[in-house]
LOMARLO-259535 format. One record per residue (C-alpha): residue in three letters; chain; x, y, z. Coordinates in steps of 0.05 Angstrom, whole numbers, plus 32768, in hexadecimal, padded with zeros to 4 digits. Example, Ala and Ser with C-alpha at 12.3 -4.5 7.8 and 13.67 -1.06 7.14 Angstrom:
% residues 2
atom res: ALA | chain: A | c1: 80F6 | c2: 7FA6 | c3: 809C
atom res: SER | chain: A | c1: 8111 | c2: 7FEB | c3: 808F
This chain:
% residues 190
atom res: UNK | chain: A | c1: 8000 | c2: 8000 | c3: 8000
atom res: UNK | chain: A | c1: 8022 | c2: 8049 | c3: 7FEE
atom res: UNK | chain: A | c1: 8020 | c2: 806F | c3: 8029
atom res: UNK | chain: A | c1: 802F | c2: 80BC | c3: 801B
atom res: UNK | chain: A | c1: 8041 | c2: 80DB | c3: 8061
atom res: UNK | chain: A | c1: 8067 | c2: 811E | c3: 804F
atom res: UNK | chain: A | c1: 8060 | c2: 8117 | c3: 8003
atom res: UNK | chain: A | c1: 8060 | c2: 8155 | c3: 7FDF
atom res: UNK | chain: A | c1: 801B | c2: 8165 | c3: 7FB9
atom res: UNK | chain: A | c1: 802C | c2: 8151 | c3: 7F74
atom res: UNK | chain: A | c1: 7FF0 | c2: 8138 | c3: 7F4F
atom res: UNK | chain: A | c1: 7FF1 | c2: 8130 | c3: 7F03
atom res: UNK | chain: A | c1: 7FF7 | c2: 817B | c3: 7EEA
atom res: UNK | chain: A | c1: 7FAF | c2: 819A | c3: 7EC3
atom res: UNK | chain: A | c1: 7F84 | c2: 816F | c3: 7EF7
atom res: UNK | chain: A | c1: 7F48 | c2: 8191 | c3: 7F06
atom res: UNK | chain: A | c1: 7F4A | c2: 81A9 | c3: 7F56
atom res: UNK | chain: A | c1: 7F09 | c2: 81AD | c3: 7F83
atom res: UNK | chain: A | c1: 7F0F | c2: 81D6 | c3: 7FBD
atom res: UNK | chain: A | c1: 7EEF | c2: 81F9 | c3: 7FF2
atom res: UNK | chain: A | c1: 7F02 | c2: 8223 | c3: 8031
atom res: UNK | chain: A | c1: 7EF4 | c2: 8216 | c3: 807A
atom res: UNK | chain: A | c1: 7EEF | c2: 823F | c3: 80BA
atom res: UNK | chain: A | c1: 7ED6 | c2: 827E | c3: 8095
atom res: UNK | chain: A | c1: 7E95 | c2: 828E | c3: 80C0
atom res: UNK | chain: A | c1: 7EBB | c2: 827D | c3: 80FE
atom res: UNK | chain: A | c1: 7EEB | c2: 82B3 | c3: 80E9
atom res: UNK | chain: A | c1: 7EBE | c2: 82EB | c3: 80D9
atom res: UNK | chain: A | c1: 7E9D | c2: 82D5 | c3: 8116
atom res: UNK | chain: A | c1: 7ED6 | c2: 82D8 | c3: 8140
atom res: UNK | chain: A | c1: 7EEF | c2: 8312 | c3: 8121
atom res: UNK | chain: A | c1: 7EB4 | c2: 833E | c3: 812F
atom res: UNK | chain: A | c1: 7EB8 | c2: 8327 | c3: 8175
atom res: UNK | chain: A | c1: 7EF8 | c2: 8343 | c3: 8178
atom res: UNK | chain: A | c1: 7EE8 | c2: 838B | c3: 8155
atom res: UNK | chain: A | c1: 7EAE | c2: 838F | c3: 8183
atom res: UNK | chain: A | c1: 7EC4 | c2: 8380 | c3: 81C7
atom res: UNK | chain: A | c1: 7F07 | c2: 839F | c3: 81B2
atom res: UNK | chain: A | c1: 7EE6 | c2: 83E1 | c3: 81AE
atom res: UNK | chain: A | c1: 7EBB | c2: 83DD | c3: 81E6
atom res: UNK | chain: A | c1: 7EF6 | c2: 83C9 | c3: 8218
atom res: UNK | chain: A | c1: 7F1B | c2: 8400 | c3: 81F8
atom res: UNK | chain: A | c1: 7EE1 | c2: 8435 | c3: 81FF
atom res: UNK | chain: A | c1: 7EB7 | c2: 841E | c3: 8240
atom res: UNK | chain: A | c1: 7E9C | c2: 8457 | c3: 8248
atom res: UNK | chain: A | c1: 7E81 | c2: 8473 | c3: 8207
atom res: UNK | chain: A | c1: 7E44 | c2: 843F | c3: 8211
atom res: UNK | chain: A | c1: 7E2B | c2: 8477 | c3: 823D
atom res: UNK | chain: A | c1: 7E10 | c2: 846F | c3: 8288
atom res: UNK | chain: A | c1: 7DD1 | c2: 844D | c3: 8297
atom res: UNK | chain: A | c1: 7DA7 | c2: 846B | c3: 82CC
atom res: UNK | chain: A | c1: 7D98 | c2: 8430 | c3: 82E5
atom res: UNK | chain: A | c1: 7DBE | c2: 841E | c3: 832A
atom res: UNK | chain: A | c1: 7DD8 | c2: 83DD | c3: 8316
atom res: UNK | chain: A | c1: 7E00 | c2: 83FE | c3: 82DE
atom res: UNK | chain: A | c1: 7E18 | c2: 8431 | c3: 8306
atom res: UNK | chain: A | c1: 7E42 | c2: 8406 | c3: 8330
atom res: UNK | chain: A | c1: 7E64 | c2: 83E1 | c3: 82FB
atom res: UNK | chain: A | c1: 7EB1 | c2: 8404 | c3: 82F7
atom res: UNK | chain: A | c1: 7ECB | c2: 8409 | c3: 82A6
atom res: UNK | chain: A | c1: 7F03 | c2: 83E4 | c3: 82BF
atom res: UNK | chain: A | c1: 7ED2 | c2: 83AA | c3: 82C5
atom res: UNK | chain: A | c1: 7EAF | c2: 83B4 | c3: 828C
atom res: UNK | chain: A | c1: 7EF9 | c2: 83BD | c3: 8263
atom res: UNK | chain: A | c1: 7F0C | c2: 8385 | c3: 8286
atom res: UNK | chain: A | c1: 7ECE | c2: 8354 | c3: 8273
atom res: UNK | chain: A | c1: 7ECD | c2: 8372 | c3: 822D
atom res: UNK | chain: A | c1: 7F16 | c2: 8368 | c3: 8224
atom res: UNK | chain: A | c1: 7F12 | c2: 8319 | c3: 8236
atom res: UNK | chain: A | c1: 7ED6 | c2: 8312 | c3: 8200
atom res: UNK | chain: A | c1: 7F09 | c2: 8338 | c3: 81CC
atom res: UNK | chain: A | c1: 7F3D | c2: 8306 | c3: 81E1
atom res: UNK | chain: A | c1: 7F0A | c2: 82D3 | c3: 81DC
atom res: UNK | chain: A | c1: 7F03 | c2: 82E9 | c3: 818F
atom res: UNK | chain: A | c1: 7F46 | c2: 82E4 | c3: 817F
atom res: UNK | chain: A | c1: 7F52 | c2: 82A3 | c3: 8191
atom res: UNK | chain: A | c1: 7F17 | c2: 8293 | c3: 8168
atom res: UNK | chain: A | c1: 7F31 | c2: 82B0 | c3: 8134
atom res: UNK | chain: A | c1: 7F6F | c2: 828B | c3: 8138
atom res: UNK | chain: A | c1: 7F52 | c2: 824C | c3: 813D
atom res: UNK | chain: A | c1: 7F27 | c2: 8253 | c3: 8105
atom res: UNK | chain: A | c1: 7F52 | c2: 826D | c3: 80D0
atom res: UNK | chain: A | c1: 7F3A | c2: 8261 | c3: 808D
atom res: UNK | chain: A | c1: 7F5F | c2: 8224 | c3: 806B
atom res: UNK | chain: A | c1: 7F54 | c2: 8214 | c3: 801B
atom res: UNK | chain: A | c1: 7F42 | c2: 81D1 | c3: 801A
atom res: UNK | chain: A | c1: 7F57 | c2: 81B7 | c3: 7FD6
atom res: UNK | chain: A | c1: 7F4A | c2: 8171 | c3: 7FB7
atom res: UNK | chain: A | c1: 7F61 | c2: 8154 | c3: 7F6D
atom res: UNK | chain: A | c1: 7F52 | c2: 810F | c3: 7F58
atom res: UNK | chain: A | c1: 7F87 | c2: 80F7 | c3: 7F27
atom res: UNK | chain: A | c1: 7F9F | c2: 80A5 | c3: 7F0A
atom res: UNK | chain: A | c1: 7FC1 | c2: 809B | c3: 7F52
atom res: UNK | chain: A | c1: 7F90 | c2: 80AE | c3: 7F81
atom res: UNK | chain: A | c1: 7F69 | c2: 80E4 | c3: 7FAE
atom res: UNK | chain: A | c1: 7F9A | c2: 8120 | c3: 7FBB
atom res: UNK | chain: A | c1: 7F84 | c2: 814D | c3: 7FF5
atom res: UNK | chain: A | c1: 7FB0 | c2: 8195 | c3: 800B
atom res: UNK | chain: A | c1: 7F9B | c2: 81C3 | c3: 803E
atom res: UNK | chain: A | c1: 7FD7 | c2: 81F0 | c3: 804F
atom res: UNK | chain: A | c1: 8011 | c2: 81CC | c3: 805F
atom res: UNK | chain: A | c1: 7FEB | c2: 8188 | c3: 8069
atom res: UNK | chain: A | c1: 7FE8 | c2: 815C | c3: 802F
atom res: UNK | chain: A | c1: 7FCE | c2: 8108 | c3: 8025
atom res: UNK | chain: A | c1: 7FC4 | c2: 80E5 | c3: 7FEE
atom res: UNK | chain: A | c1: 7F8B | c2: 80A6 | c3: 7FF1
atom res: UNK | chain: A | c1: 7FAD | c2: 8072 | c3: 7FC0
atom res: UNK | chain: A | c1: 7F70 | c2: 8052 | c3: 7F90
atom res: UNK | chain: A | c1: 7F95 | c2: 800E | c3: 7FAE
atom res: UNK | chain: A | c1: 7F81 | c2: 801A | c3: 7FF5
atom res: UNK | chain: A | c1: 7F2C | c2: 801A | c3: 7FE3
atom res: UNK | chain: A | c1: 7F01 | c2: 7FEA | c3: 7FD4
atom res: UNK | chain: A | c1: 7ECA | c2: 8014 | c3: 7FCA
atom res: UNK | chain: A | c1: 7EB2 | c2: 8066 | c3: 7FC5
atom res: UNK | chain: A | c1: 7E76 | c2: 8086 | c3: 7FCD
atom res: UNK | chain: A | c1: 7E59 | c2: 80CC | c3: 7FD1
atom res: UNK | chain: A | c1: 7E33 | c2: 80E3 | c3: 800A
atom res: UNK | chain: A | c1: 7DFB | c2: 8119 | c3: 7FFF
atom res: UNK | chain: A | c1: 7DDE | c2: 8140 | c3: 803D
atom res: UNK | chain: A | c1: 7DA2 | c2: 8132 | c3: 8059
atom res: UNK | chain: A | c1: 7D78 | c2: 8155 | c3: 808B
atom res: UNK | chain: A | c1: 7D5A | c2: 8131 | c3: 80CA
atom res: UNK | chain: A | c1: 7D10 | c2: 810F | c3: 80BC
atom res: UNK | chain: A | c1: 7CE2 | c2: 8138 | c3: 80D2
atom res: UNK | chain: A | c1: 7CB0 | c2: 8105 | c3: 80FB
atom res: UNK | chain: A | c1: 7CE6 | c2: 80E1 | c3: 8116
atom res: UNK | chain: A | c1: 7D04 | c2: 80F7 | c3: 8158
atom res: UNK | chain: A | c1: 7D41 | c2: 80CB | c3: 8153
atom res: UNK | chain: A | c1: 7D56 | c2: 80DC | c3: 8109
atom res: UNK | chain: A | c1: 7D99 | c2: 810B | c3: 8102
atom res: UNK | chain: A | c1: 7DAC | c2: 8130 | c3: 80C7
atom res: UNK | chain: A | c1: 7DDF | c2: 810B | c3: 8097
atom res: UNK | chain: A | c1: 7E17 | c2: 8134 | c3: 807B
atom res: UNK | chain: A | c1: 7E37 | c2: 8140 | c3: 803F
atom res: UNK | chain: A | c1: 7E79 | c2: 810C | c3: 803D
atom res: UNK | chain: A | c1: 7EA5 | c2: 80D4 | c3: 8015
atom res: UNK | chain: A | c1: 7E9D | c2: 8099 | c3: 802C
atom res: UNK | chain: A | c1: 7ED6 | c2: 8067 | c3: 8026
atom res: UNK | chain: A | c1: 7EE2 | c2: 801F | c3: 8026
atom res: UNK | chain: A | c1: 7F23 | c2: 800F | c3: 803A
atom res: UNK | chain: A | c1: 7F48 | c2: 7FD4 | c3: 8026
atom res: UNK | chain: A | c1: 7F65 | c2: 7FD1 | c3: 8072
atom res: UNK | chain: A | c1: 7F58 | c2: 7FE8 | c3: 80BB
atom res: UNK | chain: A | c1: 7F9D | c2: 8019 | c3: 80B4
atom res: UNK | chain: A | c1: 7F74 | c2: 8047 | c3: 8086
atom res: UNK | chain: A | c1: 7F5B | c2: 807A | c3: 80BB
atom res: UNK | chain: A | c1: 7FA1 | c2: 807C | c3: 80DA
atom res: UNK | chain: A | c1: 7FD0 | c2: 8084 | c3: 80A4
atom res: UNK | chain: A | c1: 7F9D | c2: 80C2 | c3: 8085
atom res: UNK | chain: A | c1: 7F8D | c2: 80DD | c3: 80CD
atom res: UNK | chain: A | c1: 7FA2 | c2: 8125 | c3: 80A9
atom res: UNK | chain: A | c1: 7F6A | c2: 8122 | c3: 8081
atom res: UNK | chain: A | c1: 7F3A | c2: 80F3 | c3: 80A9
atom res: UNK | chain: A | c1: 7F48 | c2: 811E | c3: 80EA
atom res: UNK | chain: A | c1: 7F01 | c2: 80FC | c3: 810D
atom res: UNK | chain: A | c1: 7EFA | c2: 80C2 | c3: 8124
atom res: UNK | chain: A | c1: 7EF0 | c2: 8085 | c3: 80F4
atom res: UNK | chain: A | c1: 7EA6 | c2: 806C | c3: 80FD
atom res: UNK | chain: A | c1: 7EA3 | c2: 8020 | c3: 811C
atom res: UNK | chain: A | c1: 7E94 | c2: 7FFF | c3: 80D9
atom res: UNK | chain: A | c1: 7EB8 | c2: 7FF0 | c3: 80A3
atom res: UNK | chain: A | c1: 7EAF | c2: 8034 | c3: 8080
atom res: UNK | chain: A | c1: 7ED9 | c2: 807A | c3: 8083
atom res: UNK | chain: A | c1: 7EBC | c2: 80BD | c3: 8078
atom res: UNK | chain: A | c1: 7EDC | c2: 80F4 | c3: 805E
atom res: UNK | chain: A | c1: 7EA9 | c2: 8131 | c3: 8078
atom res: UNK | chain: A | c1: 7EA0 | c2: 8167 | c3: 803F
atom res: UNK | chain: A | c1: 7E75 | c2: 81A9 | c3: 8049
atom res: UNK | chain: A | c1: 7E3F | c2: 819F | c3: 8015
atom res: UNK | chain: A | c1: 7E24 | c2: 8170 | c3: 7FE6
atom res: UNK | chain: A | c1: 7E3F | c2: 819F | c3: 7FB0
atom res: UNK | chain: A | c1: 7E87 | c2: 8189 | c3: 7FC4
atom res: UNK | chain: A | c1: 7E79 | c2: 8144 | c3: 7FC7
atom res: UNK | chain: A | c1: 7E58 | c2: 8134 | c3: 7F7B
atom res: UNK | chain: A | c1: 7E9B | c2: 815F | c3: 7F66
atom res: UNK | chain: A | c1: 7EC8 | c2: 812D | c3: 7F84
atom res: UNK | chain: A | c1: 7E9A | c2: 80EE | c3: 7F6A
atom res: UNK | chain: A | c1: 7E98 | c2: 8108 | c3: 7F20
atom res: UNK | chain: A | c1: 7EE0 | c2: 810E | c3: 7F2C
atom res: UNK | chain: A | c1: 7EEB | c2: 80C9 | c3: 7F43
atom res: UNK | chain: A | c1: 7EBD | c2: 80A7 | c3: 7F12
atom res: UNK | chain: A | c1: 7EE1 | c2: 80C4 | c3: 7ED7
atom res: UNK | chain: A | c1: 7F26 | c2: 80AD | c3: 7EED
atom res: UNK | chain: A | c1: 7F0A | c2: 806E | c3: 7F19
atom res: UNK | chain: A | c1: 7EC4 | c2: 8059 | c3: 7F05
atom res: UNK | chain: A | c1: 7ECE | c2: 800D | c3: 7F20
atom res: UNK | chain: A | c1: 7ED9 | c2: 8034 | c3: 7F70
atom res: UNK | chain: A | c1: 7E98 | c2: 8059 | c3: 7F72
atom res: UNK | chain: A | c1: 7E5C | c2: 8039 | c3: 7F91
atom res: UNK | chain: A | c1: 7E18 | c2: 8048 | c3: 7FA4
């Protein structure tokens, strides 16, 4: 089995890539949390005094202070959500994946099978019934699959015999299958 652990990304050259980013809302998100309470830790008291007594005993130190923790609290959001490109390209030797400096390749020898997962929402009348989401769902040829791509399978693999690959919409994943079916037809199954 080739197992690619540091190999550079070097599919065949004119490949079509699919990609998408992650982390963006989280980012904006973050980032506005960090403008916002930034400013109003800076500026404590342009908000203006309340005439109510409660307000009246709260110090702007305080209120900088408080403020200045949920700015902080931003930031690292921020930072942990920083927008990655996800990129994926489907060439003769297998599934190439890149996102920054992490890179895997899923050799066509390690699957027996490949299928396309399209999200679904939860059943309306049925209490128990979760939402399925969008994925690629793999058939290994052996139990080593989830460990030797744990850069690109970074969740746990599920107790069966299958692997999912989670994408973030259905869009993604009938990219990827057209991609696979025109280079390995005999993989994809229903």
């Amino acid at each position: 089995m080739p197992v690619v652990a540091e190999e550079t990304w070097s599919p065949e050259p004119g490949t079509p890539v699919v990609e998408y980013r992650s982390g963006r809302w989280l980012f904006i998100g973050g980032l506005a949390m960090c403008v916002f309470f930034g400013l109003v830790a800076l500026f404590p008291e342009f908000g203006g005094h309340s005439a109510t007594p409660r307000t009246k005993a709260v110090s702007p130190t305080a209120i900088s202070f408080l403020f200045g923790a949920l700015a902080l609290g931003g930031l690292l959001l921020m930072i942990g959500s920083v927008p990655r490109r996800h990129r994926f390209v489907v060439d003769e030797r297998g599934l190439w994946w890149r996102a920054g400096r992490k890179s895997d390749l899923i050799a066509w020898e390690e699957l027996r099978a490949v299928r396309g997962r399209e999200p679904r929402p939860p059943v309306k009348d049925d209490p128990n019934s979760k939402a399925v989401l969008s994925a690629l769902v793999f058939t290994p040829v052996d139990r080593n699959f989830a460990t030797r791509h744990s850069a690109l399978l970074n969740r746990l693999p599920t107790p069966g015999p299958e692997v999912e690959l989670k994408l973030p919409n259905g869009t993604m994943v009938r990219q990827l299958t057209e991609q696979i079916a025109g280079v390995r037809p005999d993989l994809l199954s229903r």
